[in-house]
PDB file as gemmi writes it, atoms N, CA and C in Angstrom:
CRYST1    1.000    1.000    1.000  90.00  90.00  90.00 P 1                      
ATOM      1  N   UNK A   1       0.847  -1.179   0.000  1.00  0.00           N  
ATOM      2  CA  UNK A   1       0.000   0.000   0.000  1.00  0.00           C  
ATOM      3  C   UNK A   1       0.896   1.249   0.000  1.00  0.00           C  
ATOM      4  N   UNK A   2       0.555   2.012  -1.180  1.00  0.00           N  
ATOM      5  CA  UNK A   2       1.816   3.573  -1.215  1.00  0.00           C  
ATOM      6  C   UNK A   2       0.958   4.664   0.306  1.00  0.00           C  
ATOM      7  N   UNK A   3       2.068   4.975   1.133  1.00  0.00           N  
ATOM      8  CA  UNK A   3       2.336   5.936   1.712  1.00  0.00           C  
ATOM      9  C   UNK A   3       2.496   7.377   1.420  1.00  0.00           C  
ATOM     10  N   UNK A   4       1.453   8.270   1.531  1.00  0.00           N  
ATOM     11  CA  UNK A   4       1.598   9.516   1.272  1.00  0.00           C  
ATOM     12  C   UNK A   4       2.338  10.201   2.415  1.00  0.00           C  
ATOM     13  N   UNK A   5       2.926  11.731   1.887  1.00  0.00           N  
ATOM     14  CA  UNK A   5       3.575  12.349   2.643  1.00  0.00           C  
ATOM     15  C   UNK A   5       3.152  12.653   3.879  1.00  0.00           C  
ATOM     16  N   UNK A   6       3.834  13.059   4.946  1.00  0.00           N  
ATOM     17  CA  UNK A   6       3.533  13.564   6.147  1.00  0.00           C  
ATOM     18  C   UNK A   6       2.479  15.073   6.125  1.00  0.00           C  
ATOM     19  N   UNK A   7       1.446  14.770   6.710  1.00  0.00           N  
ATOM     20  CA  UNK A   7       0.650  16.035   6.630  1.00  0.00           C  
ATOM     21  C   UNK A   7       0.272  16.771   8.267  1.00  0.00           C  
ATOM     22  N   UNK A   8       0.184  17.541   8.872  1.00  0.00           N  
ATOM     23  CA  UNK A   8      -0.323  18.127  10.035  1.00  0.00           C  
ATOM     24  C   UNK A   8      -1.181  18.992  10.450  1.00  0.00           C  
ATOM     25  N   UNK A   9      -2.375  18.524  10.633  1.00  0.00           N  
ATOM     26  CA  UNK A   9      -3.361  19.474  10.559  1.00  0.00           C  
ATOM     27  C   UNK A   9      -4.097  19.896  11.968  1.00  0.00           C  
ATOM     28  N   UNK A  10      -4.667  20.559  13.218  1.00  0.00           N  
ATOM     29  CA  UNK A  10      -4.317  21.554  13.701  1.00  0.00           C  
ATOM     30  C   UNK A  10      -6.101  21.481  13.661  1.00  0.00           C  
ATOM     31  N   UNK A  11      -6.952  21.019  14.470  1.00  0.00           N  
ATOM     32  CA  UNK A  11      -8.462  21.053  13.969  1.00  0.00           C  
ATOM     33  C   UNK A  11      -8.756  21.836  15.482  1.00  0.00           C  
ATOM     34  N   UNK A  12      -9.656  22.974  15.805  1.00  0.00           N  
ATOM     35  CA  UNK A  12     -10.666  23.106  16.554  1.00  0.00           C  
ATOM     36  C   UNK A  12     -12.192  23.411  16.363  1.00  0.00           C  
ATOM     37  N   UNK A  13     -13.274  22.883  17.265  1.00  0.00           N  
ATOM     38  CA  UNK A  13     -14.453  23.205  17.078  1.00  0.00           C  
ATOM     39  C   UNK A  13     -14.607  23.959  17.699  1.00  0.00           C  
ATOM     40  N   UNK A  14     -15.085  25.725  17.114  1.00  0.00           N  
ATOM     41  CA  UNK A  14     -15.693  26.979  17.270  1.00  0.00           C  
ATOM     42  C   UNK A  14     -17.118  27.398  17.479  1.00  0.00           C  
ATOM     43  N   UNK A  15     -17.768  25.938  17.029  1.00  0.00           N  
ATOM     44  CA  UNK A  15     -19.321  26.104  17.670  1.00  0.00           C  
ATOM     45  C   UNK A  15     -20.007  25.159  16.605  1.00  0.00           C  
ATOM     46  N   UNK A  16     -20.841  25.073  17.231  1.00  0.00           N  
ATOM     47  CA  UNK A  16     -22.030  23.698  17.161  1.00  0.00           C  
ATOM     48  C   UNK A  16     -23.226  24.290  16.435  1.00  0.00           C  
ATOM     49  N   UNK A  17     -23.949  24.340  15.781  1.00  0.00           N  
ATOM     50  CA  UNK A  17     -25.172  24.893  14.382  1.00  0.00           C  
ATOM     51  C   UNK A  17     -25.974  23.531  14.282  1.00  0.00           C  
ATOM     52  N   UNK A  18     -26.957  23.648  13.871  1.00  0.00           N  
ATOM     53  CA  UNK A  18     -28.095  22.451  13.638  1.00  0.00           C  
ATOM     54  C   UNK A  18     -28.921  23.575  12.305  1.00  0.00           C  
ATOM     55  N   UNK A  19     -29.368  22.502  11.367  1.00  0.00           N  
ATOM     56  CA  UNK A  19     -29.897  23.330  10.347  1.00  0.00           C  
ATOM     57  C   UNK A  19     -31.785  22.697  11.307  1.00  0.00           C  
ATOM     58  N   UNK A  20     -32.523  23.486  10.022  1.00  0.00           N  
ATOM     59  CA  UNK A  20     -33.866  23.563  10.042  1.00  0.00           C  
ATOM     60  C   UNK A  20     -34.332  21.642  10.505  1.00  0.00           C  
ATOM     61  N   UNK A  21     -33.679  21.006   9.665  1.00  0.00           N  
ATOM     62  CA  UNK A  21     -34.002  19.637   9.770  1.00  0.00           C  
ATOM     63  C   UNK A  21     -33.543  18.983  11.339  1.00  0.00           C  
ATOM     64  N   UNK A  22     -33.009  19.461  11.908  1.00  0.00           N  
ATOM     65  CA  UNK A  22     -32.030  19.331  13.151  1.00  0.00           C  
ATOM     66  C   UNK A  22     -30.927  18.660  12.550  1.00  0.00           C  
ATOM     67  N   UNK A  23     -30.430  18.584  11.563  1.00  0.00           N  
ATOM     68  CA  UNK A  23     -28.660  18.367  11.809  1.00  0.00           C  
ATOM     69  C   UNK A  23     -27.883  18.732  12.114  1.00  0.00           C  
ATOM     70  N   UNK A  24     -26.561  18.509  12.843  1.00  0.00           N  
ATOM     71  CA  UNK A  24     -25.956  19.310  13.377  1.00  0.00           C  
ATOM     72  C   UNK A  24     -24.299  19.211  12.431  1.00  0.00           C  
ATOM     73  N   UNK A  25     -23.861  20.172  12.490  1.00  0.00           N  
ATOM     74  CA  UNK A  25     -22.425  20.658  12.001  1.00  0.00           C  
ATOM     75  C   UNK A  25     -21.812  21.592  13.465  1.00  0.00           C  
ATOM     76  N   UNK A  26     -20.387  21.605  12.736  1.00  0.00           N  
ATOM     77  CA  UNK A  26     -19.586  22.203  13.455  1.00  0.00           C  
ATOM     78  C   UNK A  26     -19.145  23.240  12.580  1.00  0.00           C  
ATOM     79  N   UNK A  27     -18.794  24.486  12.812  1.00  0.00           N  
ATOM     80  CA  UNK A  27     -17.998  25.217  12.630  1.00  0.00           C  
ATOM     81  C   UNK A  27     -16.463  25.096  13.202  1.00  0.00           C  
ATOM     82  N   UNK A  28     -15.410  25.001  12.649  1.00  0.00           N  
ATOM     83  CA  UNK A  28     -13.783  25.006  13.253  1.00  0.00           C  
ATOM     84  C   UNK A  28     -13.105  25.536  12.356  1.00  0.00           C  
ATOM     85  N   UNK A  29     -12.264  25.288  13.429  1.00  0.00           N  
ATOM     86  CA  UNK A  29     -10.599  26.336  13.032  1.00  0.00           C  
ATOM     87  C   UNK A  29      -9.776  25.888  12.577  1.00  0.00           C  
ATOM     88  N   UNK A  30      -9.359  25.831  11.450  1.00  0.00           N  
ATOM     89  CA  UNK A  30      -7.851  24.665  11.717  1.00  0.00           C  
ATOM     90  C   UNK A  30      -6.650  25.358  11.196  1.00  0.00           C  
ATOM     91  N   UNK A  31      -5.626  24.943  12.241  1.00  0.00           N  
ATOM     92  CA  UNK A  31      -4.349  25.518  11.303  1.00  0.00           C  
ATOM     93  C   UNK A  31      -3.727  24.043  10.501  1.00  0.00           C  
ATOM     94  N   UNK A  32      -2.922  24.431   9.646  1.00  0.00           N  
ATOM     95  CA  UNK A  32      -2.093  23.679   8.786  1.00  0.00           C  
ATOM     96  C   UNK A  32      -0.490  24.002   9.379  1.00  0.00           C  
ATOM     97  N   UNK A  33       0.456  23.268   9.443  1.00  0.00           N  
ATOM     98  CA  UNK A  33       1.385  23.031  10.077  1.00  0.00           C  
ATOM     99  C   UNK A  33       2.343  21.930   8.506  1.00  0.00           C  
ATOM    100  N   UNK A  34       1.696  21.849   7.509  1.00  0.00           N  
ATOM    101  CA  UNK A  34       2.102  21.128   5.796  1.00  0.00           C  
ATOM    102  C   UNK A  34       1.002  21.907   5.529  1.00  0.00           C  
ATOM    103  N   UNK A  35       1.340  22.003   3.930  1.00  0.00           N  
ATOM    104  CA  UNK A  35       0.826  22.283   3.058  1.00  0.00           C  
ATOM    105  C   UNK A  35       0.413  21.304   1.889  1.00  0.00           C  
ATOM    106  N   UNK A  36      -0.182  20.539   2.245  1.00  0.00           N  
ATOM    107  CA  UNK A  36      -0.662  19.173   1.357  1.00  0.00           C  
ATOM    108  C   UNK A  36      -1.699  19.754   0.585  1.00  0.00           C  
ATOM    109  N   UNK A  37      -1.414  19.429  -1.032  1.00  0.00           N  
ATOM    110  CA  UNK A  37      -3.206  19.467  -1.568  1.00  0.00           C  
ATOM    111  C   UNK A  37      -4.625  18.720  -1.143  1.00  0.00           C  
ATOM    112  N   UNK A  38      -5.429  19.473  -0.879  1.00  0.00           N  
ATOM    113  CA  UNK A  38      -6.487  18.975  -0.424  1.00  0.00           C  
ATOM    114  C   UNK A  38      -6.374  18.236   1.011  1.00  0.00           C  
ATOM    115  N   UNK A  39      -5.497  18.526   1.240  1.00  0.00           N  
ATOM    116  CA  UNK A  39      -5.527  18.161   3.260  1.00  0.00           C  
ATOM    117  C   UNK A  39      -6.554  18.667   3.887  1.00  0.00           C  
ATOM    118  N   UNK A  40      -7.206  19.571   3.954  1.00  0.00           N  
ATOM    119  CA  UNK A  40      -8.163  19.713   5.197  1.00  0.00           C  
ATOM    120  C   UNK A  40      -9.151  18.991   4.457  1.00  0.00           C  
ATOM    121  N   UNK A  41      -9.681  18.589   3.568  1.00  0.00           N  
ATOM    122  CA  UNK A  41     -11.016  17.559   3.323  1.00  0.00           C  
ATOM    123  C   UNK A  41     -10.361  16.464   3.231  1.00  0.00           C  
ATOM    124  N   UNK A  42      -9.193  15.772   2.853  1.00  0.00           N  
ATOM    125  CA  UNK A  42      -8.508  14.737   2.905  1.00  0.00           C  
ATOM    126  C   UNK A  42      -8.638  14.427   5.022  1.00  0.00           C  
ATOM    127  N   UNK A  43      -8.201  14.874   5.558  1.00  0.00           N  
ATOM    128  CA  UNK A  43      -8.042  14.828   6.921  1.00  0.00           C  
ATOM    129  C   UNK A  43      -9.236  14.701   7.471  1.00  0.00           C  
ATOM    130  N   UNK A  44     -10.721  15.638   7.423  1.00  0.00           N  
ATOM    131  CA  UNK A  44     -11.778  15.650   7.848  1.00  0.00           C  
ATOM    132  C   UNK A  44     -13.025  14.482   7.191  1.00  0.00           C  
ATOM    133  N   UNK A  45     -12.534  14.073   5.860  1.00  0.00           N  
ATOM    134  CA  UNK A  45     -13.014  12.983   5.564  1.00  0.00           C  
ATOM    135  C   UNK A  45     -13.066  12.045   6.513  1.00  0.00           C  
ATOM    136  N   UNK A  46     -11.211  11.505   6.115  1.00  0.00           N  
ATOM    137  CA  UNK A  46     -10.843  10.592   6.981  1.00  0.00           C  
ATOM    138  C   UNK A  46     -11.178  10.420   8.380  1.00  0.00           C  
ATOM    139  N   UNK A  47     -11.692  11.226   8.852  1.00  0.00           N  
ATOM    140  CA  UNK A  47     -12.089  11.443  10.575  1.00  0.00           C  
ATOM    141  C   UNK A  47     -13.121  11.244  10.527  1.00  0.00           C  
ATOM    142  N   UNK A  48     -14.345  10.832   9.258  1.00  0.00           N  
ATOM    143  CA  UNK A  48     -15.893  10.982   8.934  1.00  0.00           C  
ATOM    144  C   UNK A  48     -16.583  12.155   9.435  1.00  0.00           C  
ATOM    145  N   UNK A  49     -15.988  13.044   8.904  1.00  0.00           N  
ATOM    146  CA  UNK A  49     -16.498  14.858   8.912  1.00  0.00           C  
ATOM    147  C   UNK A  49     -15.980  15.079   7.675  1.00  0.00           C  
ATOM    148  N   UNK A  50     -16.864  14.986   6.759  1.00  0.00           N  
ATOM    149  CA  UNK A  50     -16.014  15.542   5.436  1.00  0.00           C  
ATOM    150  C   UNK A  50     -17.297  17.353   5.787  1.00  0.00           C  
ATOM    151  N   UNK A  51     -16.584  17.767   5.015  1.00  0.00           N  
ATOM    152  CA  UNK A  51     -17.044  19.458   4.770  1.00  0.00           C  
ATOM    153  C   UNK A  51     -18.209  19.131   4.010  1.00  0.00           C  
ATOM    154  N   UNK A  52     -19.222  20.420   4.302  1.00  0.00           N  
ATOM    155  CA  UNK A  52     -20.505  20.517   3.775  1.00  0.00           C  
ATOM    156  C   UNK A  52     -20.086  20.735   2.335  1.00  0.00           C  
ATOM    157  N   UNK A  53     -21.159  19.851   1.573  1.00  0.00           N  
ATOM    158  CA  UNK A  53     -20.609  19.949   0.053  1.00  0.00           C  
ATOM    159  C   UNK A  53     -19.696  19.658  -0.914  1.00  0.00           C  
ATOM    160  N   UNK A  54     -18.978  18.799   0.017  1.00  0.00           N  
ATOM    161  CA  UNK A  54     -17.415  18.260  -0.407  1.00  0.00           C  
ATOM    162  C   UNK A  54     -18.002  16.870  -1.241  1.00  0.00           C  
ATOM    163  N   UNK A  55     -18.452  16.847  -2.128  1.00  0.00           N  
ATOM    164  CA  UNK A  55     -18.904  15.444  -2.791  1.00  0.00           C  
ATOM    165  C   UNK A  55     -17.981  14.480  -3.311  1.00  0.00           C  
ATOM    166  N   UNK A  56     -16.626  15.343  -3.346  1.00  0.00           N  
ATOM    167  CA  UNK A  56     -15.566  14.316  -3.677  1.00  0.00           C  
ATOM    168  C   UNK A  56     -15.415  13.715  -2.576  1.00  0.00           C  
ATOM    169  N   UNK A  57     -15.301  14.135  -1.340  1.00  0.00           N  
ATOM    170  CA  UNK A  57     -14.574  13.481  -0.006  1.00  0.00           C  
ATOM    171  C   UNK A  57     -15.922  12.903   0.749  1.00  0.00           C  
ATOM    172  N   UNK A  58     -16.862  12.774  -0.196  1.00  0.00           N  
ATOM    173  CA  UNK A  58     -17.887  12.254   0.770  1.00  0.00           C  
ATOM    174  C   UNK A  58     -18.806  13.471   1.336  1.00  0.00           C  
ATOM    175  N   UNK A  59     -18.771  14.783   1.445  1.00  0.00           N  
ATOM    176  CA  UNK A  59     -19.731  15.606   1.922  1.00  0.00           C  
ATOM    177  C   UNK A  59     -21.199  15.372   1.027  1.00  0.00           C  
ATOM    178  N   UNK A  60     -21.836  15.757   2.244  1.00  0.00           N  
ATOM    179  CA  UNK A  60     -23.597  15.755   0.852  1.00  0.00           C  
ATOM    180  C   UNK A  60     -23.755  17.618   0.483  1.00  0.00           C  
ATOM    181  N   UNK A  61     -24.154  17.511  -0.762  1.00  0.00           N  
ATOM    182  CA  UNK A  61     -24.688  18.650  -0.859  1.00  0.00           C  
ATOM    183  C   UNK A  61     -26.000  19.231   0.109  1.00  0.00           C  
ATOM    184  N   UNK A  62     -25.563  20.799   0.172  1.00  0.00           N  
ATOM    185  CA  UNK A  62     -26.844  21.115   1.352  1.00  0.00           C  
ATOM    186  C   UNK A  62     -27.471  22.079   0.659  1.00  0.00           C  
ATOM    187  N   UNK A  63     -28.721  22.597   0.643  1.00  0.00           N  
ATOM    188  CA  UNK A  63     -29.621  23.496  -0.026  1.00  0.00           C  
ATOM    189  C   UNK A  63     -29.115  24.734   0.300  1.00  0.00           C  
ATOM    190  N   UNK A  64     -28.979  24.851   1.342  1.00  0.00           N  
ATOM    191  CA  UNK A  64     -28.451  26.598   2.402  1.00  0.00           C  
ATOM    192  C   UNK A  64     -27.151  26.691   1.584  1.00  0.00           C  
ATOM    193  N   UNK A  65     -25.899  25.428   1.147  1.00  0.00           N  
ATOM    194  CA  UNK A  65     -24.763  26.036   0.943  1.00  0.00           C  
ATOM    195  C   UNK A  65     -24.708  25.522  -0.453  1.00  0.00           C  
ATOM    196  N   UNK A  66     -24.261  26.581  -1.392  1.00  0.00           N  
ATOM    197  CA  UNK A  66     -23.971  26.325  -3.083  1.00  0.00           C  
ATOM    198  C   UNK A  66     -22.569  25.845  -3.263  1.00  0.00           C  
ATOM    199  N   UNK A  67     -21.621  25.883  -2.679  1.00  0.00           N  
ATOM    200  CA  UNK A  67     -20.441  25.276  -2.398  1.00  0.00           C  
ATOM    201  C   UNK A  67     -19.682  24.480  -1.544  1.00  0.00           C  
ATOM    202  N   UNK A  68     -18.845  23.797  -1.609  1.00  0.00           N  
ATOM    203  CA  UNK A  68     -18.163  23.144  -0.485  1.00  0.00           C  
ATOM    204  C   UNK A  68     -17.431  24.828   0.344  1.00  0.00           C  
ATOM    205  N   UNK A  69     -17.962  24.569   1.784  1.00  0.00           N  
ATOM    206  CA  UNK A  69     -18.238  25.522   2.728  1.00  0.00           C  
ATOM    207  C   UNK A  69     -16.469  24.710   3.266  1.00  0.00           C  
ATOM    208  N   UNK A  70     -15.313  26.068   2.813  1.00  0.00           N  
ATOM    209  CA  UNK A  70     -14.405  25.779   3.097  1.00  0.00           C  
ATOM    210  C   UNK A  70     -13.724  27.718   2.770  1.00  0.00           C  
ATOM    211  N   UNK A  71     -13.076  27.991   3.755  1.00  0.00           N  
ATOM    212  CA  UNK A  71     -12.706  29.472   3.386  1.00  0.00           C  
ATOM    213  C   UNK A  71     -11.236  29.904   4.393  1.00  0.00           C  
ATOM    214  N   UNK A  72     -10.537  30.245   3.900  1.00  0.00           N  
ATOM    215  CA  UNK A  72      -8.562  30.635   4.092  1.00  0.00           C  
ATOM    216  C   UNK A  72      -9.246  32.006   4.918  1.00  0.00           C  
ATOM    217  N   UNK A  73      -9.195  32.345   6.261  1.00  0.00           N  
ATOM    218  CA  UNK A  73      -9.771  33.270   6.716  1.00  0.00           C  
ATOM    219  C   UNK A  73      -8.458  34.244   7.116  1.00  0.00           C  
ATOM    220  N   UNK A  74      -7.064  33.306   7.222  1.00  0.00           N  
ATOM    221  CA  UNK A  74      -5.906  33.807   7.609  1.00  0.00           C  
ATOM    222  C   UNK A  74      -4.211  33.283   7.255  1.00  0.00           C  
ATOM    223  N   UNK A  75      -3.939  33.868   6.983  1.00  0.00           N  
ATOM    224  CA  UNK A  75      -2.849  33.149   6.260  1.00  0.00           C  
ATOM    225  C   UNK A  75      -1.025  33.963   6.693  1.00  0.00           C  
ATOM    226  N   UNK A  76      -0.670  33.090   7.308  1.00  0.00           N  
ATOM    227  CA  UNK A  76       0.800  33.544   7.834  1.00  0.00           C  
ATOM    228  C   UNK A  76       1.789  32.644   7.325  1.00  0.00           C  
ATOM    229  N   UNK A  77       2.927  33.365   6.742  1.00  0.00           N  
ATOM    230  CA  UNK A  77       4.245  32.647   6.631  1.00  0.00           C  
ATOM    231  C   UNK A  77       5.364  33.575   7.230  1.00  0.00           C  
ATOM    232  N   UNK A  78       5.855  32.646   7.961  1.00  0.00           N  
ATOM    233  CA  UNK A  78       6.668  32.870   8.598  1.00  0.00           C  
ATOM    234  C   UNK A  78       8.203  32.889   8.071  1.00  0.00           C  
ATOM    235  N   UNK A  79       8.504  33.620   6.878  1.00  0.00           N  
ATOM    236  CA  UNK A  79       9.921  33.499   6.430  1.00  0.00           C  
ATOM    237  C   UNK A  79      10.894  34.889   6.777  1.00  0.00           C  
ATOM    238  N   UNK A  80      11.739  34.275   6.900  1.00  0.00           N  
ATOM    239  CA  UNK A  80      13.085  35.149   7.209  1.00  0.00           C  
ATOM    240  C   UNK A  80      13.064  36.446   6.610  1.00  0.00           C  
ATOM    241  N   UNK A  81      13.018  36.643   5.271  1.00  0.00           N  
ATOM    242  CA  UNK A  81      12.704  37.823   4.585  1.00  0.00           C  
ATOM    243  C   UNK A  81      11.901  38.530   4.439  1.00  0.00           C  
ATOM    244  N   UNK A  82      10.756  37.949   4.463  1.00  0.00           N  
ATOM    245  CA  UNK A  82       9.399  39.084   3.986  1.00  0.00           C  
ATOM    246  C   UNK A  82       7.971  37.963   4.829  1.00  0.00           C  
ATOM    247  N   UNK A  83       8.082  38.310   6.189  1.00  0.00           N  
ATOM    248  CA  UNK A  83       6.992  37.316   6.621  1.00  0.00           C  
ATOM    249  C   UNK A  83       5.416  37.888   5.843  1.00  0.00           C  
ATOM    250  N   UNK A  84       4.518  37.180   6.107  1.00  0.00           N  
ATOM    251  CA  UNK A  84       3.110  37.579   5.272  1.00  0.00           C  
ATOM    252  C   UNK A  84       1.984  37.418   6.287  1.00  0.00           C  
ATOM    253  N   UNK A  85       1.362  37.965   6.543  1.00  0.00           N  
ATOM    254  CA  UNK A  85       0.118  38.086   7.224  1.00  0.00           C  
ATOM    255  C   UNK A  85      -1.460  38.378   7.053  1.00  0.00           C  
ATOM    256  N   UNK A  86      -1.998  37.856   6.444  1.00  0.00           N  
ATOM    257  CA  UNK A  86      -3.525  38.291   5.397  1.00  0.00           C  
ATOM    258  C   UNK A  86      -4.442  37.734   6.297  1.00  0.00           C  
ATOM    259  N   UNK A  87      -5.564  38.740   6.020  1.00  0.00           N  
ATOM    260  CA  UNK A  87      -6.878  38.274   6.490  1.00  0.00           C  
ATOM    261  C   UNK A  87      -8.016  38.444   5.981  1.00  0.00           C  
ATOM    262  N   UNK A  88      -8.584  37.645   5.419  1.00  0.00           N  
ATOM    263  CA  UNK A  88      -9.945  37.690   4.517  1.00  0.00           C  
ATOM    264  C   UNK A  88     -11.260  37.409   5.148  1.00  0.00           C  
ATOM    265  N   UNK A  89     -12.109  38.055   5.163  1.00  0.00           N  
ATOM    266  CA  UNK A  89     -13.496  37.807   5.449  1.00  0.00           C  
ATOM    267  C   UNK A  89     -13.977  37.013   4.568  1.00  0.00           C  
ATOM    268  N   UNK A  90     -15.166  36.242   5.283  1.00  0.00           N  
ATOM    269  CA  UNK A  90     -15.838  35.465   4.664  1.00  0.00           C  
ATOM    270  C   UNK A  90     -16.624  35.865   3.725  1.00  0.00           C  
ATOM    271  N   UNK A  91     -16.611  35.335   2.536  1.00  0.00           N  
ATOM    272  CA  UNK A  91     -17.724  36.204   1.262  1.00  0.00           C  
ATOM    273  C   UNK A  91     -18.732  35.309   1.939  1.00  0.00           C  
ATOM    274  N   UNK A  92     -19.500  36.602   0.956  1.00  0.00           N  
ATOM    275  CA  UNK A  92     -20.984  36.530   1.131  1.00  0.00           C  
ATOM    276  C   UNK A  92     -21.857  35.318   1.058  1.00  0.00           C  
ATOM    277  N   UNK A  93     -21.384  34.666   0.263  1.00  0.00           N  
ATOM    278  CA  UNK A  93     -22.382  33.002   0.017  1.00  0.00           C  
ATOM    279  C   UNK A  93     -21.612  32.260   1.273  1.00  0.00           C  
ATOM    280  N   UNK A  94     -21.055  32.288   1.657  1.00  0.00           N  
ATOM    281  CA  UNK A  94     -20.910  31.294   2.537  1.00  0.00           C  
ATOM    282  C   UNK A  94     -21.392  32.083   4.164  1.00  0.00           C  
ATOM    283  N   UNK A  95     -21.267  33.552   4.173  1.00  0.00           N  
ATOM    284  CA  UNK A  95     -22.086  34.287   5.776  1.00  0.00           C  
ATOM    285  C   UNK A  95     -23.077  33.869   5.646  1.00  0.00           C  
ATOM    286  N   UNK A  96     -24.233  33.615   4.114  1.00  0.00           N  
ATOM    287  CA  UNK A  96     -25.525  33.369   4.059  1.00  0.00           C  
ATOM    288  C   UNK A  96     -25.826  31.664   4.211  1.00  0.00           C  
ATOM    289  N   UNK A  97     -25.001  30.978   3.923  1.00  0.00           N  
ATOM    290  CA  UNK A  97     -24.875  30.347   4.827  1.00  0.00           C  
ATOM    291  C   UNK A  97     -24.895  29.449   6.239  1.00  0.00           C  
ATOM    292  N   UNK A  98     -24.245  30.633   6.713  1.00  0.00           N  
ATOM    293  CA  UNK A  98     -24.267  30.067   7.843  1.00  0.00           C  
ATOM    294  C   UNK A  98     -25.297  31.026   8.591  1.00  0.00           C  
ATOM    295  N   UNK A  99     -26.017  32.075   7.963  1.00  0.00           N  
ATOM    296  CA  UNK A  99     -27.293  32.647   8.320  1.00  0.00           C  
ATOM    297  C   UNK A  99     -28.306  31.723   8.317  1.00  0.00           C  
ATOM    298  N   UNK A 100     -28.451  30.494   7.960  1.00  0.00           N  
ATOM    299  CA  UNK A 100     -29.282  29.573   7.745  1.00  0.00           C  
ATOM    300  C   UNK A 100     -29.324  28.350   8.756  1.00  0.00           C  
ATOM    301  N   UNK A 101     -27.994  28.506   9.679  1.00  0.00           N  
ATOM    302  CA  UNK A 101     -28.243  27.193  10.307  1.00  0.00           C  
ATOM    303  C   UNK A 101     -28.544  28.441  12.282  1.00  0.00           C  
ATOM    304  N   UNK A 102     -28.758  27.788  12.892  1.00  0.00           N  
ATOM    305  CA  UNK A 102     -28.681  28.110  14.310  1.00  0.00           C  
ATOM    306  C   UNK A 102     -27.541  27.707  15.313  1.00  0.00           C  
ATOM    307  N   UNK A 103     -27.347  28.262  16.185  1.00  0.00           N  
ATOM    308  CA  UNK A 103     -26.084  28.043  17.130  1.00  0.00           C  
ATOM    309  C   UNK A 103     -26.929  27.041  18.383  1.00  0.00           C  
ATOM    310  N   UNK A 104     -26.375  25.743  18.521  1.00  0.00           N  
ATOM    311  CA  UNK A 104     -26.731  24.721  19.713  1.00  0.00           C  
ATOM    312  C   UNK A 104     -26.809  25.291  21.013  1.00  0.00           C  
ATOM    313  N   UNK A 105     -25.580  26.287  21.466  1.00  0.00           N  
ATOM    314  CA  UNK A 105     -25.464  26.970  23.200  1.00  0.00           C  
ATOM    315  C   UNK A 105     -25.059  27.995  22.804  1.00  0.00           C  
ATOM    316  N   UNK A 106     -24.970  29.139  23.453  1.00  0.00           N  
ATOM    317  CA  UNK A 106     -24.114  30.403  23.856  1.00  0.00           C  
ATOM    318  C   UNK A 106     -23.124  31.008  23.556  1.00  0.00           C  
ATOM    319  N   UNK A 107     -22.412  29.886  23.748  1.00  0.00           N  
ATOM    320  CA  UNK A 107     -20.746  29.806  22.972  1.00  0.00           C  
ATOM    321  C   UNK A 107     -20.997  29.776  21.441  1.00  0.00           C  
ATOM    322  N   UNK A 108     -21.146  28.761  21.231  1.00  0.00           N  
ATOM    323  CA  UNK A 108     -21.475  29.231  19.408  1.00  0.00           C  
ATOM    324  C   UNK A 108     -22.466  30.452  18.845  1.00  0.00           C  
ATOM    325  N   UNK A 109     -23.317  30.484  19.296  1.00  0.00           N  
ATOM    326  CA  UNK A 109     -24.208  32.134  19.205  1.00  0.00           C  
ATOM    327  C   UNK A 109     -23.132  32.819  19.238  1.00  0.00           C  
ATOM    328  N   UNK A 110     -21.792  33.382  20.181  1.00  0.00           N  
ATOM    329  CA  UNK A 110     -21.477  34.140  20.096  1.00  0.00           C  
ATOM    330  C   UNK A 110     -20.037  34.158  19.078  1.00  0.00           C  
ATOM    331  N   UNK A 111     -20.131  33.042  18.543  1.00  0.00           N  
ATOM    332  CA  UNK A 111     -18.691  32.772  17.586  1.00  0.00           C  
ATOM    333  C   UNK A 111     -19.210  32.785  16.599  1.00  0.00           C  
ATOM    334  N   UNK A 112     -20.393  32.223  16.115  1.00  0.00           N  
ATOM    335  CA  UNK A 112     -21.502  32.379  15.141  1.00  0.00           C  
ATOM    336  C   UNK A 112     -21.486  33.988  14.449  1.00  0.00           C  
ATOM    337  N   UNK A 113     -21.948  34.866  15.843  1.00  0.00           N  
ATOM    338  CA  UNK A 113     -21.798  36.154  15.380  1.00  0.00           C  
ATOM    339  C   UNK A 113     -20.971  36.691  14.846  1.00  0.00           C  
ATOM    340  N   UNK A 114     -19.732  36.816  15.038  1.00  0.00           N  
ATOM    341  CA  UNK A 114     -18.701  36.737  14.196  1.00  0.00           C  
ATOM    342  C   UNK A 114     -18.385  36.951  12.939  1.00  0.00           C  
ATOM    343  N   UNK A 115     -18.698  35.604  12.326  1.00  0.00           N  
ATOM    344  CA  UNK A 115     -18.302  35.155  11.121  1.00  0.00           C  
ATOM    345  C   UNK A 115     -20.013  35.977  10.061  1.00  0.00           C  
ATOM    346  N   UNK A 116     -21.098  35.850  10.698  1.00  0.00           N  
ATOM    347  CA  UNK A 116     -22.103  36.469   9.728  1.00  0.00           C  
ATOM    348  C   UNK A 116     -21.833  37.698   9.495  1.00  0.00           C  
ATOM    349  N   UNK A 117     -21.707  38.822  10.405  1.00  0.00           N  
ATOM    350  CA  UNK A 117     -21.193  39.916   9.761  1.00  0.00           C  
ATOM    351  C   UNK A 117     -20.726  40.815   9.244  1.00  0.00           C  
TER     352      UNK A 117                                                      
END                                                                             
């Protein structure tokens, strides 16, 4: 069986959502520690959490989201010469989104808030 490269991925859950049907998802964080193609749905598959919409890795498509619900919110490299630091908000199809599902407790309501506006 071929062995793929070493990958490190860095997962937290930021809050708990249930859509209209009561399913529940997570919202998380993850850092990357490699830069593997397709590692964070490769990794969250494998854990049986593939990403909303990820139909290659096993996600189901969801009505609320038109895409695999996956977004680079921050991005640091750390090099000797010219380190990099970016931060992107979430576009719009994916805040609407997550305008569609509800927060489980408190804690996610308020991490929830966040990211919608």
């Amino acid at each position: 069986m071929p062995v793929g490269k070493h990958a490190s991925t860095e997962i937290s859950a930021s809050a708990y959502l249930q859509d209209d049907c009561r399913e529940k998802y997570s919202l998380l964080e993850i850092n990357l520690h490699t830069g593997r193609k397709h590692q964070i749905r490769a990794h969250l598959a494998h854990q049986g959490h593939p990403l909303v919409s990820d139909k290659k890795y096993g996600g189901q498509a969801r009505r609320w989201c038109p895409r695999i619900f996956l977004h680079s919110h921050h991005l640091a490299i750390k090099d000797s010469h010219q380190p990099i630091d970016l931060h992107c908000a979430l576009p719009g199809d994916l805040r609407e989104a997550l305008a569609c599902l509800r927060p489980c407790d408190k804690q996610s309501q308020s991490f929830l808030e966040k990211w919608v506006q």
